[in-house]
C-alpha positions as CSV (number, residue, x, y, z in Angstrom):
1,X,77.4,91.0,88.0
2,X,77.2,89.1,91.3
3,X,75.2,90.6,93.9
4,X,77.2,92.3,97.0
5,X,75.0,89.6,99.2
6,X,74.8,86.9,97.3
7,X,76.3,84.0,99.4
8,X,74.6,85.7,102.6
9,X,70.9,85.8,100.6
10,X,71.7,82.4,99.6
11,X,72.7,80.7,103.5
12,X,69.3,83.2,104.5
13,X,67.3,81.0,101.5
14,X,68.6,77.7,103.3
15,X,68.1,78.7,106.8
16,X,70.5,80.6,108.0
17,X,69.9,83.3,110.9
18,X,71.2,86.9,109.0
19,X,71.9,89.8,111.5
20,X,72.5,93.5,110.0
21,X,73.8,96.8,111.0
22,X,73.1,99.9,109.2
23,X,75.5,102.0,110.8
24,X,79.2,100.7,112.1
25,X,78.5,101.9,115.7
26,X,75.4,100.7,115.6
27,X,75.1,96.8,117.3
28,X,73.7,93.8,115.3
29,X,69.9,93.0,114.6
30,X,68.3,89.6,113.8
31,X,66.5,89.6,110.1
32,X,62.8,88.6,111.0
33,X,59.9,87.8,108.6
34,X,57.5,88.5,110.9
35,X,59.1,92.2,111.6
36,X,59.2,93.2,107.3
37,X,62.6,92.1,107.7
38,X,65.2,93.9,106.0
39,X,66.4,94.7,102.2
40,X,69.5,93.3,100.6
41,X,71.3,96.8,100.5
42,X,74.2,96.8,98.9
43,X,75.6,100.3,100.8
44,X,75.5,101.3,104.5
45,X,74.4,98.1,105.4
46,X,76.2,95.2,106.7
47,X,75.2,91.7,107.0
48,X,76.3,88.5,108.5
49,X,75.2,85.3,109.5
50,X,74.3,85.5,113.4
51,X,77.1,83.8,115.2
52,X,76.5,80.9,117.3
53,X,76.0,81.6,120.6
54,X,79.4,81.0,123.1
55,X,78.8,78.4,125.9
56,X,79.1,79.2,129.3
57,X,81.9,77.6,131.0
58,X,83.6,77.2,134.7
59,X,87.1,77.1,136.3
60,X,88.1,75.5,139.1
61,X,90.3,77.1,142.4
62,X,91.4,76.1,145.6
63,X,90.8,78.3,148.5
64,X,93.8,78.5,151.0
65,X,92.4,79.3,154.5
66,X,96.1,80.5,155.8
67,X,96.1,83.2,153.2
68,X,92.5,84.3,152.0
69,X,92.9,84.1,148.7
70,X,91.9,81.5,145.7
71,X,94.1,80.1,143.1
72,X,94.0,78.6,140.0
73,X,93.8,75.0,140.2
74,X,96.9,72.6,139.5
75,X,97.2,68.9,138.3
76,X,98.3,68.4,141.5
77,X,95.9,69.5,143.9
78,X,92.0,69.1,144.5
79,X,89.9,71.9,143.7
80,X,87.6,73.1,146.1
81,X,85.7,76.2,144.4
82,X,84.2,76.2,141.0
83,X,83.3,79.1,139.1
84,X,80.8,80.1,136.3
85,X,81.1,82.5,133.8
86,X,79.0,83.3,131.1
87,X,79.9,82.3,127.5
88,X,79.1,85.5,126.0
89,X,80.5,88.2,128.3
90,X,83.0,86.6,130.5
91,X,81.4,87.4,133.5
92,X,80.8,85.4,136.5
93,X,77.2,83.8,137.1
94,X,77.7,81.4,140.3
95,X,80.3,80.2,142.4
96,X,79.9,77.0,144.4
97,X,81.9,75.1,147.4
98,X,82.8,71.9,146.3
């Protein structure tokens, strides 16, 4: 019978970066050599490979000075704010004038 990890065990042979859980409300931890790592546990435990990591990205506004208030960028105008936001939890890490 195939083990209840076997393709994960077999992406962790090859290089893969494995995360588990041991508890659903618990949050994900990397697998480490260095740390003892963890065992292949085929109940209360969940595994998966650790997702890649989001990229931050930025948006673009114009900044109205007869109504103080930005707006989302059109094709048709120039933007003159740009914002940052981090990848991972959507929240915003710089603004800048442009």
């Amino acid at each position: 019978m195939k083990h209840k990890h076997a393709d994960l065990i077999k992406a962790w042979a090859d290089g893969a970066k494995i995360e588990a859980r041991y508890q659903k409300a618990s949050g994900w931890t990397e697998w480490a050599e260095e740390t003892g790592g963890f065992y292949w546990y085929q109940g209360g435990a969940e595994y998966r490979i650790k997702p890649e990591p989001k990229p931050d990205y930025r948006k673009y506004f114009v900044y109205h000075s007869e109504r103080p208030c930005i707006y989302p960028c059109t094709s048709n105008q120039i933007a003159n704010i740009a914002l940052y936001f981090d990848g991972e939890t959507n929240q915003l890490k710089d603004a800048k004038v442009i």
